[in-house]
C-alpha positions as CSV (number, residue, x, y, z in Angstrom):
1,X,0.0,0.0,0.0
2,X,1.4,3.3,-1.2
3,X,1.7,5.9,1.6
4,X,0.3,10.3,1.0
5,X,3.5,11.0,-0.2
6,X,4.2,7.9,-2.7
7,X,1.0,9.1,-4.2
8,X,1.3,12.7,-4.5
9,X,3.5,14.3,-6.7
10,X,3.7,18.0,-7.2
11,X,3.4,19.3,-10.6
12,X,5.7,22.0,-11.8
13,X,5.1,24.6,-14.1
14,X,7.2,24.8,-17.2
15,X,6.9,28.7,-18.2
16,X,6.6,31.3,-16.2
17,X,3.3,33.8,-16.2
18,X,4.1,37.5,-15.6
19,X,2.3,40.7,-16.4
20,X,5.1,42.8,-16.7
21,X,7.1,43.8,-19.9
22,X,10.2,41.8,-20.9
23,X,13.8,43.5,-22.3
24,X,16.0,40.9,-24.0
25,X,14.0,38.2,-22.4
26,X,13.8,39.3,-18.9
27,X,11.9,41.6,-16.7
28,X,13.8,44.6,-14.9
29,X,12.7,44.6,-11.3
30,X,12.9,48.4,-11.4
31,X,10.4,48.4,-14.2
32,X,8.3,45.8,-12.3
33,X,8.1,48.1,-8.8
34,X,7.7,51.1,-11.1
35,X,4.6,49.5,-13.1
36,X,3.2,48.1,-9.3
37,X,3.4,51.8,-7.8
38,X,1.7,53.9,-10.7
39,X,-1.0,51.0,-10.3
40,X,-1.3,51.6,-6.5
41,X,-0.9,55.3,-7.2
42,X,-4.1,55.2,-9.9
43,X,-6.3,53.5,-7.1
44,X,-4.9,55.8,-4.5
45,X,-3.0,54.0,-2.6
46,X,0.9,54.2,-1.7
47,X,3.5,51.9,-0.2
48,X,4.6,52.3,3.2
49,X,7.4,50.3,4.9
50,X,8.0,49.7,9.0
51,X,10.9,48.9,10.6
52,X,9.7,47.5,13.7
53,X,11.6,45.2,16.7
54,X,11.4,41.5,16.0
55,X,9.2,40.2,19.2
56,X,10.5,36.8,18.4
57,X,14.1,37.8,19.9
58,X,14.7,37.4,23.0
59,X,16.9,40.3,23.3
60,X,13.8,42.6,22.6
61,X,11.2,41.2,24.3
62,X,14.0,41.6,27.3
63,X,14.1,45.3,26.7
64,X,10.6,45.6,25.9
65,X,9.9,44.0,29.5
66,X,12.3,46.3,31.2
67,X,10.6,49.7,29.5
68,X,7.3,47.9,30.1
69,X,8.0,47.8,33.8
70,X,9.3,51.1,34.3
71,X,6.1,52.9,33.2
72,X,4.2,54.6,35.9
73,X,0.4,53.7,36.2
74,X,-1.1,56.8,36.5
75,X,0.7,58.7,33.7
76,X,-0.3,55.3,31.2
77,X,-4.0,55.8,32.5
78,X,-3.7,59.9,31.7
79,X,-2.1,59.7,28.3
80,X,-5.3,56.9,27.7
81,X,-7.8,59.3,28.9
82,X,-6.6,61.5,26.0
83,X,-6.3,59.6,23.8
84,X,-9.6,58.5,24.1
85,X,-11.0,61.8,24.6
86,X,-8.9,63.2,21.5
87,X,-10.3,59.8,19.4
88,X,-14.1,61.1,19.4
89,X,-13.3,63.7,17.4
90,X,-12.3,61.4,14.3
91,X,-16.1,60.5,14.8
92,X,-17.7,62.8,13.2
């Protein structure tokens, strides 16, 4: 009896599908990011990249815990309080 994998085989593709003009048989990445952000740009919409701290290190979830545990209660529930109060006028 043939086990999942002995049966399944993955199919490959044999060409490759893109959108995107080619020069001398390939496609410029410049020309590809160009042609992705004039169609983001014509439905109004822009890139935007974040640099944030990997939480899956151990060295920054360390200093996260140490900053975390420095903060004083009361000035965390003031800055809150305006937040919140500053937050009702995006409702109307």
């Amino acid at each position: 009896m043939k086990t999942h994998r002995q049966r399944w085989r993955p199919q490959l593709a044999l060409h490759f599908v893109t959108r995107y003009r080619w020069r001398n048989g390939t496609a410029l990445a410049a020309d590809r990011m160009k042609a992705m952000r004039e169609r983001r740009r014509a439905r109004g919409v822009r890139e935007l990249r974040l640099i944030v701290p990997d939480a899956r290190s151990k060295v920054v979830r360390r200093r996260i815990a140490k900053e975390v545990a420095g903060l004083l209660r009361s000035r965390e529930l003031d800055a809150l309080g305006w937040i919140e109060s500053v937050s009702e006028f995006d409702a109307r």
